[in-house]
C-alpha positions in Angstrom: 0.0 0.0 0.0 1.6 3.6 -0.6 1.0 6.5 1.1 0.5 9.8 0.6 3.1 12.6 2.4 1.7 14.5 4.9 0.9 18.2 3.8 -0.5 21.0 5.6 -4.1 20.5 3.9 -4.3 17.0 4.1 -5.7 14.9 6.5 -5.8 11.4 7.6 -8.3 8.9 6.4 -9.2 7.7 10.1 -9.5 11.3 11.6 -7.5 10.9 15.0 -4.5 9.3 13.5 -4.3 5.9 15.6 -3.7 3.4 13.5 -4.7 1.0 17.5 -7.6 2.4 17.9 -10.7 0.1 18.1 -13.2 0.9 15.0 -15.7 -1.9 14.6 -17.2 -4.5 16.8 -18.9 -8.0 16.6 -19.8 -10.7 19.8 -16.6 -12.3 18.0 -14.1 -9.3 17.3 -13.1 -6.2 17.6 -11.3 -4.5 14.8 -8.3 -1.2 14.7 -8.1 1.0 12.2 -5.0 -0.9 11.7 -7.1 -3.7 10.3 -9.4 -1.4 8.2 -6.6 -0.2 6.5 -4.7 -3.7 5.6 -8.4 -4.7 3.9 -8.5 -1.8 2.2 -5.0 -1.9 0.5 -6.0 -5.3 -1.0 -9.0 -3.9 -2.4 -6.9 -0.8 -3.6 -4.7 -3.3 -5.2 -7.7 -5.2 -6.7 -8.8 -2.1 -8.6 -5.7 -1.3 -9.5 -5.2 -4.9 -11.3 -8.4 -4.1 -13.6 -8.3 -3.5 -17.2 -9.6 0.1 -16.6 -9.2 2.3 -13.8 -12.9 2.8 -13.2 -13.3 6.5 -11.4 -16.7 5.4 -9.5 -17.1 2.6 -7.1 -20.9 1.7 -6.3 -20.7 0.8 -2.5 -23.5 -1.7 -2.3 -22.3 -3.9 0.7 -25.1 -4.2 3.6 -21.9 -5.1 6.7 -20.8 -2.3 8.2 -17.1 -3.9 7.7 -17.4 -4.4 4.4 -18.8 -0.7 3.1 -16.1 0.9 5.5 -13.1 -0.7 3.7 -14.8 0.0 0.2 -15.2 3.8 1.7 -11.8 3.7 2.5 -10.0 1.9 -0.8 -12.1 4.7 -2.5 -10.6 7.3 -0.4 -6.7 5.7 -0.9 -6.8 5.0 -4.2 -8.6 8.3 -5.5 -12.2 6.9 -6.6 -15.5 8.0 -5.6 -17.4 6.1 -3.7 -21.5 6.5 -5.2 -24.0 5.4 -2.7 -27.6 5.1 -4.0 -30.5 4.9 -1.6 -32.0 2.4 -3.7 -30.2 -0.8 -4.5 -33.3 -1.9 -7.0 -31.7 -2.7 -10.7 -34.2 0.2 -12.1 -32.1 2.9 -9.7 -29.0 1.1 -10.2 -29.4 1.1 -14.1 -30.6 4.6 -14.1 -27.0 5.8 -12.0 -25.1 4.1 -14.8 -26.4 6.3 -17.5 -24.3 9.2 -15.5 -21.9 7.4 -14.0 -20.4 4.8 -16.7 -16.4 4.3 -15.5 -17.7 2.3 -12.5 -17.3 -0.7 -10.9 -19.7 -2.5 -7.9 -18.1 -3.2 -4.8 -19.9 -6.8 -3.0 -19.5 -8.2 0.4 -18.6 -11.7 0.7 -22.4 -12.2 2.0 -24.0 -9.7 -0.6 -26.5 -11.5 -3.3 -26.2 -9.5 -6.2 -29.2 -9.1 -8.4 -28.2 -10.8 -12.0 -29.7 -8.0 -13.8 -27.4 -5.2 -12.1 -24.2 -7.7 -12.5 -24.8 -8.6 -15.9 -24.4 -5.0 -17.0 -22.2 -4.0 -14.1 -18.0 -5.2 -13.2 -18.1 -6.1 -9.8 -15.2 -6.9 -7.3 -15.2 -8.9 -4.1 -14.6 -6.4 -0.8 -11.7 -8.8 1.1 -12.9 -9.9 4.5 -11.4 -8.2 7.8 -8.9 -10.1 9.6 -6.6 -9.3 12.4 -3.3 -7.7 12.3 -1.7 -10.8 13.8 0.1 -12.2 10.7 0.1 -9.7 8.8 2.2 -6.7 7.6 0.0 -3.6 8.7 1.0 -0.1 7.8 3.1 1.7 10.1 2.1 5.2 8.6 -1.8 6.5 8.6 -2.5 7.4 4.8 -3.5 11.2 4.4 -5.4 12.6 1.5 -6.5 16.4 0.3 -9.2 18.2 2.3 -11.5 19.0 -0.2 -11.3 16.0 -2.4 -14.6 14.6 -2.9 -14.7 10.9 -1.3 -18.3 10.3 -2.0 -21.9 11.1 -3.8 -24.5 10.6 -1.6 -28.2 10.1 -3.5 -31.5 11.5 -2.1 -34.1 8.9 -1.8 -36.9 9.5 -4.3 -39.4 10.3 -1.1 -40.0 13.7 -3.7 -38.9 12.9 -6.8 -35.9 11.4 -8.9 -33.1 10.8 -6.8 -30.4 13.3 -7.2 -26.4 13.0 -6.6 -24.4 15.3 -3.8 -20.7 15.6 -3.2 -19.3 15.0 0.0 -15.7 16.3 0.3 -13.4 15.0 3.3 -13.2 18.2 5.1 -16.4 18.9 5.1 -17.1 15.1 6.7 -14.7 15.4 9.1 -16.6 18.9 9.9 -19.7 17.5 10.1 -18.7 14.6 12.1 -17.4 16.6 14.5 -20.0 19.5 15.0 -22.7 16.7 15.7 -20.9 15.2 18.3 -20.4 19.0 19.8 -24.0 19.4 19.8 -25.1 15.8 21.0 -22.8 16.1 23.8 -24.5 19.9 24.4 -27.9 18.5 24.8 -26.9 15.5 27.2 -23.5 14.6 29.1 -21.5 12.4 27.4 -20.7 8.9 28.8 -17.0 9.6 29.2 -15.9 6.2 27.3 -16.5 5.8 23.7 -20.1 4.7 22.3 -20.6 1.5 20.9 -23.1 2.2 18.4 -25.6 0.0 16.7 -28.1 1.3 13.8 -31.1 0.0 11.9 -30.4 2.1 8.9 -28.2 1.6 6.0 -24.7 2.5 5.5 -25.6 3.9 2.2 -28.5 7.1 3.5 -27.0 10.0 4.6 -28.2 9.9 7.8 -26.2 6.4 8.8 -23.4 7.6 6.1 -23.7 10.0 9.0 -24.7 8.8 12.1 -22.6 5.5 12.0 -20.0 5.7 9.7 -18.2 9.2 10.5 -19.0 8.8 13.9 -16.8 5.7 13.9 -14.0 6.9 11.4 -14.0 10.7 12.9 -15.9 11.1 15.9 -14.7 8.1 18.4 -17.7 6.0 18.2 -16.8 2.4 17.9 -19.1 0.6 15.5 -21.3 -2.2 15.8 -20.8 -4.6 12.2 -25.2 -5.6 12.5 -28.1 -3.8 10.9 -30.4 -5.7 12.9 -34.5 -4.6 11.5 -36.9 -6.5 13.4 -37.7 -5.4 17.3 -36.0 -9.0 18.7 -33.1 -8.6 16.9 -32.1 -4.8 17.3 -33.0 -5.7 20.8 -30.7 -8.6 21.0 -28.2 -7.1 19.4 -28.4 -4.1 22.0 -27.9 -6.3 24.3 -24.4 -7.8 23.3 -23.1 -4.4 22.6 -20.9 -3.4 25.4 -21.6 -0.4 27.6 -21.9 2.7 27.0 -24.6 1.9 24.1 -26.2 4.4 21.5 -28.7 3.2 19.2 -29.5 4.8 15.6 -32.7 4.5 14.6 -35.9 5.8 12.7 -39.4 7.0 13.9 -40.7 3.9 11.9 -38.4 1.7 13.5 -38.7 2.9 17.0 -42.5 3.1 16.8 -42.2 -1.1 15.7 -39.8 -1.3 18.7 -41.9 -0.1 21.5 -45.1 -1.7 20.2 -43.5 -5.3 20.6 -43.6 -5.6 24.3 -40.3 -7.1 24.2 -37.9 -6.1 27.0 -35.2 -4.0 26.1 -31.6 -3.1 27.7 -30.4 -0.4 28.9 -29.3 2.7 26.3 -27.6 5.6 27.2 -28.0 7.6 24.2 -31.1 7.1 21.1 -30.7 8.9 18.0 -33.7 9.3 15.6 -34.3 11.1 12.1 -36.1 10.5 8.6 -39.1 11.6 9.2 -40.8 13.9 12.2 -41.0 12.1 15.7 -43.9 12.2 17.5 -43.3 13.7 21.7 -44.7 11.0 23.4 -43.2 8.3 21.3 -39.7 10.1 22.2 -41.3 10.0 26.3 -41.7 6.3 25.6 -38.3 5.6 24.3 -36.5 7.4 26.8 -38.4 5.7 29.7 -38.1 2.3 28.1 -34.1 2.9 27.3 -33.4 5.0 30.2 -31.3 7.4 28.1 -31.5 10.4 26.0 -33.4 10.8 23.2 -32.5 13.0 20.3 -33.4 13.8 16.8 -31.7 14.9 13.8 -32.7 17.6 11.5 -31.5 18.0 7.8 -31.8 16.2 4.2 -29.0 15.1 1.8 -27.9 18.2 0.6 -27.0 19.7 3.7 -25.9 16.6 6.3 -26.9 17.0 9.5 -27.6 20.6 10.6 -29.8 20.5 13.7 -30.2 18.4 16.8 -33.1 18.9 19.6 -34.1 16.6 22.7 -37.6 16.4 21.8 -38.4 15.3 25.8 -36.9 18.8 26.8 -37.4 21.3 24.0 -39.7 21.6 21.0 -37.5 23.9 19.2 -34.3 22.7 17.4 -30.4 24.1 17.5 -28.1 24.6 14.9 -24.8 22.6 14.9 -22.0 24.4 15.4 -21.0 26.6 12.5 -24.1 26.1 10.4 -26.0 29.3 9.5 -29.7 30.2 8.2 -30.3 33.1 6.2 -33.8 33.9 5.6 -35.5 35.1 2.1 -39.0 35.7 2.6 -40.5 32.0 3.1 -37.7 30.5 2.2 -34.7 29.5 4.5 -31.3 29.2 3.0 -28.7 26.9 5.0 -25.1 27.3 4.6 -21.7 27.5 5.9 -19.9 25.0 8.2 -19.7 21.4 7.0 -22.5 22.7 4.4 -20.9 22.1 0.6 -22.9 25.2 -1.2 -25.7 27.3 0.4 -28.8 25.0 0.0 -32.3 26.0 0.0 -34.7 24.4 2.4 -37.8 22.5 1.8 -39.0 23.0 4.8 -40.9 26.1 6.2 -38.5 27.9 9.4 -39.8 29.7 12.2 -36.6 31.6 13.3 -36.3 32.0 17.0 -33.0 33.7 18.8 -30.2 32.3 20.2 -29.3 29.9 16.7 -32.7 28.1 17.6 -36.0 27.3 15.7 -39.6 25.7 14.9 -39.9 23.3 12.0 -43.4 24.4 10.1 -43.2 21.5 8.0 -42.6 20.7 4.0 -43.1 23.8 1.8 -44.5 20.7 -0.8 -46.5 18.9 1.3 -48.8 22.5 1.7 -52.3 21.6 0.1 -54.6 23.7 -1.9 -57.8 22.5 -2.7 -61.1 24.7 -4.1 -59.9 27.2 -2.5 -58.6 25.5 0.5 -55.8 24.9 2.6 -54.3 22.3 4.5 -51.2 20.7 4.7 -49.7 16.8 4.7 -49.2 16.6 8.3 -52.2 17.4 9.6 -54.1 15.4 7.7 -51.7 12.6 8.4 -52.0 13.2 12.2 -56.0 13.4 11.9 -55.4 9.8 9.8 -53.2 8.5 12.6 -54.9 9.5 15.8 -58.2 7.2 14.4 -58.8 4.6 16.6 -58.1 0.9 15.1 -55.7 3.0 12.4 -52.1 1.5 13.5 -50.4 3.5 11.0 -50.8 5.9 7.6 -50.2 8.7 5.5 -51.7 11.0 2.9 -50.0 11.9 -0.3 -50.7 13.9 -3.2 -50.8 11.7 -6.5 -51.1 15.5 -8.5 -47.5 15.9 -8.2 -46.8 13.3 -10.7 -47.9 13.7 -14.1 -49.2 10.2 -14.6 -51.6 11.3 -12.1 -52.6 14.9 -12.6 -56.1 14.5 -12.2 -56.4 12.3 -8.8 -57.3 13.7 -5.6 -55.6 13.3 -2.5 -54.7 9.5 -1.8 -53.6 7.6 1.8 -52.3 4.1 2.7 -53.7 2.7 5.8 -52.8 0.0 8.2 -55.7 -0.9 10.4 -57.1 -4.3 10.2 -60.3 -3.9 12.1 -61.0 -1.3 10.1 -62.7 -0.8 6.6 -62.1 2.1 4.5 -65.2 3.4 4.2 -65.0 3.2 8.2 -61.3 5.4 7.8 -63.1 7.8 6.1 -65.6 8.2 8.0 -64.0 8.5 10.7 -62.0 11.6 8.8 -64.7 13.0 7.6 -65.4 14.3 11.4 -62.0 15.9 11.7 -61.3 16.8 8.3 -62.9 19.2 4.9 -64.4 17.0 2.7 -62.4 18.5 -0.1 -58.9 16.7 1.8 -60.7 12.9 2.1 -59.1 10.2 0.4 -59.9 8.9 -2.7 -58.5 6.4 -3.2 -57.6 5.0 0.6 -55.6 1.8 0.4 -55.6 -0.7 2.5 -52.2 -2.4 3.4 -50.7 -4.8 6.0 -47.7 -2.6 6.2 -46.3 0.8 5.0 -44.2 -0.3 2.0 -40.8 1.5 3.3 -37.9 1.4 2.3 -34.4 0.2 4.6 -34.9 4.2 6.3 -38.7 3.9 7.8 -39.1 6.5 4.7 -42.1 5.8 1.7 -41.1 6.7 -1.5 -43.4 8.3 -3.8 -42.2 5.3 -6.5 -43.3 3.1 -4.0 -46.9 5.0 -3.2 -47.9 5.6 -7.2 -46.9 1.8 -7.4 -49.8 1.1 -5.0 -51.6 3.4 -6.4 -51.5 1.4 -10.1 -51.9 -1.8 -9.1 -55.7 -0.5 -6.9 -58.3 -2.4 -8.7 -60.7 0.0 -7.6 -58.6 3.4 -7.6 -61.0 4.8 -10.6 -64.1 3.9 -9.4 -63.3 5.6 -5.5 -62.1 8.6 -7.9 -65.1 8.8 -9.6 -67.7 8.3 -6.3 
């Protein structure tokens, strides 16, 4: 493996320079950076072997241990590591049209689908091992601050997903400035965090959450993505002390509605999608820890962090700023790449703090009147027998520019004439659904999030979508 010389605007690729410092866990090992960086120099080499260079590596791998050393090879051997939140051969197919020099990087336990390998190179991600019998690096390999180590995809929730550059100053930034405002909210355990999450490497938000906080903030990584309640409990449950769990609204709700027993947590970190209060009451008296949420999208990282328990209002990370232009919010500086408009409607309140009005799209016009997607999704959800749901606006697509408002429910006591019913005592007529699907589950992707490919799927394959239309 060579290595670059260190120069004043370089940095290393494992932020703290310790090439002993314990990265990753399993109930079998724990692995250095040290043993990171060994992995990673065979893939380097690997790549290096091919016919062509490729310049983009598609990081599918689903271990924690595998993506990091395909995060690192990219970093070393100067390709850019493209993370797409969907790993369906559609998505995949589509990021090829942009992105043609690239290879696919595949765990040893990955099943690749046969329609994204047939049109797609793909190279095996070596297996960790220890450093005991073998030659490990003595030096920690440095690269330039502002070179761009990966392309982070949105996830389709409002619209086609689109590619941002992360730069490794700006991650290290980032990294950094969350754990400042974590440990701001709620004192910090004084040992590293073992962290497990339920989300994917791949999102922003665990690209985030779990990855930099292991290479750059001192976290020390748990290699399961457990998904069910039993097994992210279990798997809680072998981590060693002091624990912090990643997780999503739709994951936590599944979590405490089990029943099951759950260990102790010092520290729960939630974001994706808005978390209701007393969920966050619940989870903090069932983990006996802090609960806090993340605020911010692809675009930007990670900008905000409130404890929902303590304070409605959120707080700016450290070096992040808003600047306000009528309705719209601009965020920028910081670990922020280019100033990025918000989608979101801010209420601006002093001292770096503020009131989340909701999505600037998901405002709702209708004859003449207003609503928005929230409320009628809380009005949806607070029906009794209704276990979970959501509105959504089929309009916004052109396939379906005629259709009124739409919703997916889960409630299987429950008709859906007796849903809307029951909306039509809360609710304008002009907002009730039509159609309203009924499913056995919310058809989410690996974040808790619904996708609006996923929803106007549903909505096609409704036998009776045209005739609730047209009653």
């Amino acid at each position: 493996m060579t290595h670059s010389n260190r120069v004043p605007d370089q940095l290393p690729v494992l932020a703290d320079d310790r090439l002993d410092r314990t990265i990753l866990h399993s109930t079998e090992h724990d692995w250095t950076a040290a043993d990171l960086l060994v992995a990673a120099g065979v893939l380097v080499d690997r790549l290096r072997d091919l016919p062509e260079r490729p310049r983009y590596l598609i990081n599918l791998a689903a271990r924690r241990d595998d993506f990091l050393v395909g995060l690192l090879a990219g970093m070393i051997g100067n390709h850019i590591n493209l993370m797409p939140a969907s790993q369906t051969p559609g998505a995949i197919n589509d990021l090829l049209e942009s992105h043609p020099d690239t290879v696919l990087l595949r765990g040893a336990g990955d099943v690749i689908d046969s329609r994204i390998a047939a049109h797609l190179p793909h190279v095996p991600i070596p297996r960790l091992q220890g450093t005991s019998g073998f030659d490990g690096p003595d030096v920690m390999p440095h690269i330039a601050a502002d070179t761009v180590v990966a392309r982070v995809f949105t996830s389709g929730s409002t619209g086609r997903p689109c590619g941002h550059d992360k730069t490794w100053g700006r991650l290290i930034a980032n990294a950094h400035a969350a754990r400042e405002a974590l440990d701001q909210l709620s004192s910090p355990a004084g040992e590293p965090l073992h962290v497990l999450g339920t989300v994917p490497s791949q999102h922003m938000y665990g690209f985030e959450s779990l990855i930099l906080a292991a290479v750059c903030g001192g976290a020390i990584l748990s290699i399961d993505q457990p998904f069910f309640p039993t097994d992210i409990a279990d798997a809680l449950s072998r981590l060693p002390a002091p624990r912090m769990l990643v997780t999503t609204p739709y994951h936590l709700h599944h979590l405490l509605a089990s029943g099951i027993e759950l260990p102790a947590c010092e520290r729960v970190l939630c974001a994706t999608a808005p978390l209701e209060p007393a969920l966050a009451r619940r989870a903090e008296q069932a983990f006996g820890g802090a609960l806090h949420e993340i605020y911010g999208c692809t675009e930007t990282g990670q900008i905000a962090v409130r404890r929902p328990t303590r304070d409605a209002a959120w707080s700016l990370m450290p070096g992040i700023e808003f600047r306000h232009e009528g309705d719209s919010t601009i965020a920028q500086s910081g670990h922020i790449e280019t100033p990025i408009r918000l989608g979101d409607r801010i209420e601006p309140l002093q001292g770096r703090r503020f009131h989340l009005l909701g999505r600037e799209s998901n405002q709702v016009n209708i004859a003449g009147k207003r609503s928005s997607i929230e409320f009628l999704n809380a009005k949806l959800q607070d029906i009794d027998g209704v276990v979970e749901g959501l509105f959504f606006d089929p309009a916004m697509d052109k396939a379906h520019a005629n259709t009124r408002l739409a919703a997916i429910v889960c409630a299987p006591d429950l008709t859906a004439d007796e849903v809307r019913e029951a909306l039509r005592a809360e609710v304008d007529p002009v907002f009730l659904p039509r159609p309203l699907l009924l499913v056995d589950r919310l058809p989410v992707n690996a974040t808790g999030k619904v996708t609006r490919e996923n929803l106007h799927r549903l909505l096609d394959a409704a036998p009776d979508t045209r005739q609730e239309e047209a009653s």
